[in-house]
N, C-alpha and C positions, 0 to 999 in steps of 0.2 A: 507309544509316541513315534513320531515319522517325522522326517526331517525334509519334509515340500509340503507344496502348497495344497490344501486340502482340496476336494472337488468344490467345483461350482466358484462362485463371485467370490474371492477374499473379502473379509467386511472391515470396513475402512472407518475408523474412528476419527472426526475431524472438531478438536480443541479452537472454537475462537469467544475468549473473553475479552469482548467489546460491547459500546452501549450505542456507538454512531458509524453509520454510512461511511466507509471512504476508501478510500484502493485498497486498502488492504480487503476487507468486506467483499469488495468486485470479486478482485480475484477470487475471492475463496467460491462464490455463486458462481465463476464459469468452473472452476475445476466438479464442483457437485453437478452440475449440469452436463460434463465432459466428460466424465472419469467413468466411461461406460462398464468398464472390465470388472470394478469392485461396488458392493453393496454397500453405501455410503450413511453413516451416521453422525451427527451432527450435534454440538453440548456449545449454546452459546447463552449470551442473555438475552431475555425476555422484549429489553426495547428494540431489537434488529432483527427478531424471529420473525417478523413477517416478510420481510426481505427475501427470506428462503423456503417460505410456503410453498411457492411453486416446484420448489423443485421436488425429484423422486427419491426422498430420506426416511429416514425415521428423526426426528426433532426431539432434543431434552434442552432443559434450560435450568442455567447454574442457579436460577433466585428459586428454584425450588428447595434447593441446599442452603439458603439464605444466605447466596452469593453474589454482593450487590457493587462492590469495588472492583472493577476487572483491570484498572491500573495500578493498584497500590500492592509495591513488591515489599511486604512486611513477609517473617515466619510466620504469622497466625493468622496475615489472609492469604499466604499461599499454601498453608498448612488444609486452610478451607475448603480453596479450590480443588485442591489434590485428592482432598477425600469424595465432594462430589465427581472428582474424574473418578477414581474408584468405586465409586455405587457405578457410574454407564458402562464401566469396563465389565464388571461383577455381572450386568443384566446383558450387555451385547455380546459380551465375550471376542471381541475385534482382534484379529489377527493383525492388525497394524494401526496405531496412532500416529496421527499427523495434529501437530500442535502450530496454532501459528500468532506470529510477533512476540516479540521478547517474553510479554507476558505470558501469553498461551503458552511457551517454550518453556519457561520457569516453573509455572504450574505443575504442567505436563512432567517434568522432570523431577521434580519433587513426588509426583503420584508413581512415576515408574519405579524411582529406588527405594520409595518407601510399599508399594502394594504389588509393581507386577513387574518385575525386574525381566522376564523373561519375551516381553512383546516387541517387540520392533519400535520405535518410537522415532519420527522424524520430526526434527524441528525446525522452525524458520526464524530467521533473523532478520527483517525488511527494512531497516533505515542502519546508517552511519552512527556508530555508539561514539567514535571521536566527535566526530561532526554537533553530535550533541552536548557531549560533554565541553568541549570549544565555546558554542553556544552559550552555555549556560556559567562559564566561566571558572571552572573549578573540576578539579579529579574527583575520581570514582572515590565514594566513602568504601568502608571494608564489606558495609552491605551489598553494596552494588559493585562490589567486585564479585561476594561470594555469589548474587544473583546469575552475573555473565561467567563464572565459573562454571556454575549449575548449567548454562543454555551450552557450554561449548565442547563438555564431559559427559551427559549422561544420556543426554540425545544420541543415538547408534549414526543419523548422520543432521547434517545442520543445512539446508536447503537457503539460498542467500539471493535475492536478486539483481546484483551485478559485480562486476569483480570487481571496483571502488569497495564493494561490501566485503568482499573475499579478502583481500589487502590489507585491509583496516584488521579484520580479528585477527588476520597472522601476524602480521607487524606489530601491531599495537596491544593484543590482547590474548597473543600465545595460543590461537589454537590450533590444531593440526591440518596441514593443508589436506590430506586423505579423507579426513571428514565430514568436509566443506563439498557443495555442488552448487553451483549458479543456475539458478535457472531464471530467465528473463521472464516478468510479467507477460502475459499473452491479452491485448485488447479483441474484443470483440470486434471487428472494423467492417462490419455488415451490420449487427446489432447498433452501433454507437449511430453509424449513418441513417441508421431504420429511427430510433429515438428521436435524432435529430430532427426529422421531420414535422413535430407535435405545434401548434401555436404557440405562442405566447403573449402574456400580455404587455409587454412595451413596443412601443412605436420606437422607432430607429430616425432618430433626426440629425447625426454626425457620426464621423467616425467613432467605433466600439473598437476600449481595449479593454478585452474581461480576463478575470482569474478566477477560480475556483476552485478552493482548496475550505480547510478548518478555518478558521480565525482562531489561531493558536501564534505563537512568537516563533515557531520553527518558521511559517512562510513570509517572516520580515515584511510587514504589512508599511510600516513607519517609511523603509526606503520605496515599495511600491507606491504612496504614494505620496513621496517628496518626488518621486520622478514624475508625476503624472503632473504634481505644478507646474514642473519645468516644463514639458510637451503643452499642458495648457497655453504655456505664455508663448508659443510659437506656431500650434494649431489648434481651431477648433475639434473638442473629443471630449467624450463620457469613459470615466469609469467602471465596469459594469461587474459587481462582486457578488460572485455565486456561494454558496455556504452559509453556516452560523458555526457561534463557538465562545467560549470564554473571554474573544478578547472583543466583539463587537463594538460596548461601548468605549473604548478605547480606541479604536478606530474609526466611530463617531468623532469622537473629542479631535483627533488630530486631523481627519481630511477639516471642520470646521475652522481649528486652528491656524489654519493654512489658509483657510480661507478658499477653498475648493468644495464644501462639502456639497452646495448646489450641481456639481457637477458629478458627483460621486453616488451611483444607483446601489442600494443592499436591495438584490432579489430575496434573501434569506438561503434557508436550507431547501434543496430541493430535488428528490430523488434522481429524478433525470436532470443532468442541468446541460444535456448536450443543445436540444435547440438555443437556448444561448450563449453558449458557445463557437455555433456555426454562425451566428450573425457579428462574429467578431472580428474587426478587421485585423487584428493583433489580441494572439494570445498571450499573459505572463503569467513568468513563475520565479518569483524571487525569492528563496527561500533561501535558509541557511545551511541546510542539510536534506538532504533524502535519502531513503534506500534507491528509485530508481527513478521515478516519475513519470506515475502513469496518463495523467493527464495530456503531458508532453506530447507520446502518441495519441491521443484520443485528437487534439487541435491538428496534427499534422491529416490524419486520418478523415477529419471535415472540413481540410482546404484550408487551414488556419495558420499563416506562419505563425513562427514561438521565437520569443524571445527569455530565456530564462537566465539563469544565475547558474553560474559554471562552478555550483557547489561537489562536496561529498555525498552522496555517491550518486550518478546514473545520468544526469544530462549531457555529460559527456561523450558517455556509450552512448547514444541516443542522436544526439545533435553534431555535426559537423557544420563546425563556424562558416558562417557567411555562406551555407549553400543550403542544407535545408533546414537552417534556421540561426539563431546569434546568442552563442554565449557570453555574457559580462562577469566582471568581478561581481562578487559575492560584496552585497550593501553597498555597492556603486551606481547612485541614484541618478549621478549625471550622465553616466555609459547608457544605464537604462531608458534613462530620455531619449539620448541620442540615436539608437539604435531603433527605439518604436518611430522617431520622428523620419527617419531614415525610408524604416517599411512605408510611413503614412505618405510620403513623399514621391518616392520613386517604383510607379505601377510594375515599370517593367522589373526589375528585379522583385517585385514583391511576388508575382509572378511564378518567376523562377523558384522562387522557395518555396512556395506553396507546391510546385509541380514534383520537385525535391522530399517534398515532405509528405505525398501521399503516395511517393514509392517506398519510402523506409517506414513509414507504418505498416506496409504489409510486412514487412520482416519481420515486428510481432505480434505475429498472429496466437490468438486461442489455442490454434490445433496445433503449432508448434508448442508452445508451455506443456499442453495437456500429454504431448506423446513425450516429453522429457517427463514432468512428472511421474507418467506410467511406469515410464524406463526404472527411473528410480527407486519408485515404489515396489517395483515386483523384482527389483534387483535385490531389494533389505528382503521380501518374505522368502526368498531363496538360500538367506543365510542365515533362516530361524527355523526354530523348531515349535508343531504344533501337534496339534492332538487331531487326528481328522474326522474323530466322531461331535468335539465341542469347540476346536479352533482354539485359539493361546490358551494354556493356562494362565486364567487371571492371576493366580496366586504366585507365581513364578517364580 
């Protein structure tokens, strides 16, 4: 045994138990796409595996292990998951595991103290656990404490997308600031512009304020669009709603309710949703919580002032009020109004934001994420130990 990195590419183990598209998912395709240095392998599920065909991996997929929950943090499906990470670990033999979102993190964590104690394992932690827990209106059960126990102890370090996110686990949920690394989302901001160029099929007959996210209750869909009534009653505008998700018909029901629903477009889900995006004279994001908010740069990046919710964690870092873009209270539907009616209104400052907003998109770039990542990466295989003729003992 030898205690450096073996010759040639480290091979890079990358955990994502998910079933749909969404920033978290991006990221994970530019880092495989970026992470030139290591031989990258990949264990997701079956419905987003095409997502990552293109790139240059080797592909396993957890429903071969008849791994069909990649949200539900029970012992017996993370017991599941853990063991499918253990058969790819057994067959790749990866010098380092990168697990990502809670879940992935949990999994992962459970596979490493129960099969390979000795590999390097990094975890990620991407959205605000207060933020949600707030949300949802009640404290951690003792499960989902011992779950964010597991994510914040057995992972060697926890990878986090902005210091709202760093703050939150130290403060609130005791983990140790030495273990914790920030590292910002990286937008592709030549690829998103390239995308953005694609047709589409609506006709643009007034002003577009689009959002694009899940239809989940984390992006407070109810005050998006009690504020879009109000902007209705003062200009004409469409609301233009990129995604699918569990709470569609329920935000059916309420733009109807409102009495707006004629004026409210569902393009649906759709891989690229940057060309509509770029036709949008205001982008929002009112959510209750995020880890960072990637979309935020992607509208800045295509000329798009934002207007978002100045929740936990990341719009903050991101957004400087009133210059290259506007933060409001969190479920402040009147602020929300005010503030798009504001952009709809006055060109010249809208202008100014926009010009604001596609200088602080380059700030996160790809290739900035992707050289901290590296950083990071080859900083953990420096403090392991491997075998240089098979790379980690799986058995550890």
């Amino acid at each position: 045994m030898s205690s450096r990195v073996p010759a040639g590419k480290p091979r890079l183990l990358v955990i994502l138990p998910a079933d749909v598209i969404g920033g978290a998912e991006t990221v994970v395709f530019n880092l495989l796409a970026g992470l030139r240095g290591f031989d990258c392998v990949l264990l997701t599920q079956s419905a987003i595996a095409d997502f990552y065909r293109g790139c240059d991996i080797r592909l396993y997929l957890f429903d071969d292990w008849r791994c069909g929950q990649p949200y539900r943090l029970s012992v017996g499906n993370g017991l599941r998951y853990a063991w499918a990470i253990r058969s790819v670990v057994r067959r790749e033999r990866p010098n380092l595991v990168l697990s990502i979102m809670h879940n992935g993190t949990f999994f992962a964590s459970l596979a490493k103290r129960l099969f390979f104690s000795r590999i390097p394992l990094a975890g990620t932690i991407l959205g605000s656990l207060t933020g949600y827990f707030t949300r949802v209106g009640r404290k951690p059960t003792l499960l989902e404490r011992w779950v964010i126990h597991c994510c914040l102890t057995l992972p060697d370090r926890v990878i986090v997308p902005s210091y709202g996110v760093f703050e939150d686990l130290v403060d609130t949920f005791g983990a140790q600031p030495g273990r914790l690394k920030v590292i910002y989302n990286g937008i592709d901001v030549c690829g998103v512009r390239r995308k953005a160029e694609q047709p589409i099929e609506l006709t643009k007959d007034r002003s577009w304020i689009v959002s694009a996210s899940r239809f989940s209750s984390q992006k407070d869909f109810p005050t998006l669009l009690a504020a879009f009534k109000d902007v209705l009653a003062r200009r004409p505008a469409r609301l233009v709603l990129v995604g699918d998700g569990e709470l569609r018909q329920d935000i059916e029901r309420i733009a109807s309710d409102l009495g707006i629903r004629e004026h409210v477009v569902m393009v649906g889900f759709r891989e690229n949703p940057f060309p509509y995006m770029a036709q949008a004279d205001i982008f929002v994001l009112s959510s209750f919580f995020e880890g960072f908010g990637n979309v935020i740069v992607e509208a800045m990046a295509l000329g798009v002032p934002v207007v978002a919710s100045d929740c936990p964690s990341g719009p903050a870092e991101i957004i400087s009020d009133g210059e290259n873009g506007f933060l409001v209270p969190v479920g402040d539907a009147r602020a929300l109004a005010d503030r798009c009616v504001t952009l709809l209104s006055d060109d010249e400052r809208r202008s100014a934001m926009v010009r604001s907003g596609l200088d602080r998109a380059d700030y996160f770039s790809v290739g900035a994420m992707l050289t901290a990542f590296d950083g990071c990466l080859n900083e953990m295989l420096t403090g392991a130990v491997f075998d240089e003729s098979r790379g980690s003992n799986p058995d550890g």
